[in-house]
N, C-alpha and C positions, 0 to 999 in steps of 0.2 A: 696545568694540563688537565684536559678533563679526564672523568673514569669510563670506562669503558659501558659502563651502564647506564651512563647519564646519556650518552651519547644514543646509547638502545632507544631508551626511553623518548627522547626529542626524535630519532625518526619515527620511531610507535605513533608519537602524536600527530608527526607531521603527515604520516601515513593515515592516519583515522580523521586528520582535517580535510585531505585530498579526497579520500571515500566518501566523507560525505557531501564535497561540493559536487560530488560525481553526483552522488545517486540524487540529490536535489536541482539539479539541471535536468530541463526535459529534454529526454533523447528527438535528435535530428529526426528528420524523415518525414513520411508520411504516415498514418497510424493504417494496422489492419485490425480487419473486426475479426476476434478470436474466442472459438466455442471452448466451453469449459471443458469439456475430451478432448480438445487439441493441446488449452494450454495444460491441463494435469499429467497427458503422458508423455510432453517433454518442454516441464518449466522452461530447460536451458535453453532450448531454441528463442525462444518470447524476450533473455534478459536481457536489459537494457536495451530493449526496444520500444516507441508507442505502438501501443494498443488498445481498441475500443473493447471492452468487457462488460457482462453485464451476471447479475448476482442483489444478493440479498446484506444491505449496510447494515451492520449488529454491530452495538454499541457495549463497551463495559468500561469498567474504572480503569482499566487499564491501557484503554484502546478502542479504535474503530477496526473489526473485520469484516471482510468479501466473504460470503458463503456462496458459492460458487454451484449451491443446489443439484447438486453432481453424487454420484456412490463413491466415484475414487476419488473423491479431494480427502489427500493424507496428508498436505501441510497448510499451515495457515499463513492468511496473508492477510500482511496489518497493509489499514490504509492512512496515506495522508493526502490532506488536501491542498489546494492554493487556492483558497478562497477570494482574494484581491483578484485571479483568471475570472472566476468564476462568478463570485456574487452579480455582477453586474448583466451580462448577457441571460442569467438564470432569473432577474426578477430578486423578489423578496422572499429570501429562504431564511426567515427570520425562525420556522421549523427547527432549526439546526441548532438551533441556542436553546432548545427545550433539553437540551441534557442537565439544568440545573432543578428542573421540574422532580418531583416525587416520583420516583418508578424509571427515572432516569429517558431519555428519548428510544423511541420505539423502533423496529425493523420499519430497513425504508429498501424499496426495489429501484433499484438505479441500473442505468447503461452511462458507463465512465468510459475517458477516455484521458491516458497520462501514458505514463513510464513504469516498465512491470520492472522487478529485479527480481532474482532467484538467489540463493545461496544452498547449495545441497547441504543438508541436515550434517553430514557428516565429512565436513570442509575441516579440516585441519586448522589447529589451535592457533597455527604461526600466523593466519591471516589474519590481516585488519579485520577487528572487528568491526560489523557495520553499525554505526551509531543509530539509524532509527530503524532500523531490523529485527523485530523480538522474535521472527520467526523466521521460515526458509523463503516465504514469499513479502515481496514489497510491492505496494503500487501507488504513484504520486498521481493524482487525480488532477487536474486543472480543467477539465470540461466536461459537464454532463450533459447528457441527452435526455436523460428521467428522473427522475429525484421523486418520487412518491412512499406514502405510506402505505404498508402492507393492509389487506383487509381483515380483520381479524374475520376466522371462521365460526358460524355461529355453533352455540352449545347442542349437544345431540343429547 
């Protein structure tokens, strides 16, 4: 017979495999194009909807993030991509492989369009946690509209 914890534990998982086939399917519908003051002061409306958005790609060892070039963006949102959607209709974004380069890859301005997710910072412990969520916001990217490099601004 099994232990009561073992049991916990196999729904926990089964529960954090279901979350994440969720949030890696792109949501149904048709996408709306959403301003950075719409989606910051109410993430929850936008979750698990597509959305066309548009922000600044910043790159770190840990992650790609949306800077959302906004005063009120107070949470962060990690992005992933679907490059097999994407590379093809995009051309040659051989750019994007420059993260092995010295200085790591550079801000790029993009208008994206995928599946946003939200999770409010102070969601309770009991819930699955989201497997590719390091932060309150997610956003699965499968189609861009701009893909460039930022201009660096010259020295004063």
């Amino acid at each position: 017979m099994r232990s009561l914890e073992a049991a916990k534990m196999e729904r926990s998982e089964a529960d954090a495999a279901a979350e994440y086939r969720r949030l890696t399917e792109p949501a149904a519908g048709r996408s709306a194009v959403v301003s950075a003051a719409a989606l910051l002061a109410n993430p929850e409306k936008f979750s698990g909807k597509r959305v066309i958005i548009s922000g600044i790609l910043r790159h770190s060892f840990e992650g790609s993030w949306l800077d959302l070039e906004h005063p009120a963006q107070a949470f962060s949102i990690s992005l992933s991509f679907d490059w097999q959607k994407i590379d093809e209709p995009m051309g040659d974004l051989s750019r994007r492989k420059a993260s092995d380069e010295p200085g790591g890859m550079p801000p790029v301005r993009i208008v994206a369009e995928g599946t946003f997710h939200f999770r409010a910072p102070e969601s309770p412990s009991t819930q699955p946690r989201y497997v590719l969520m390091s932060g309150p916001g997610y956003f699965i990217v499968d189609r861009l509209f701009r893909y460039e490099p930022l201009k660096e601004a010259p020295n004063q």
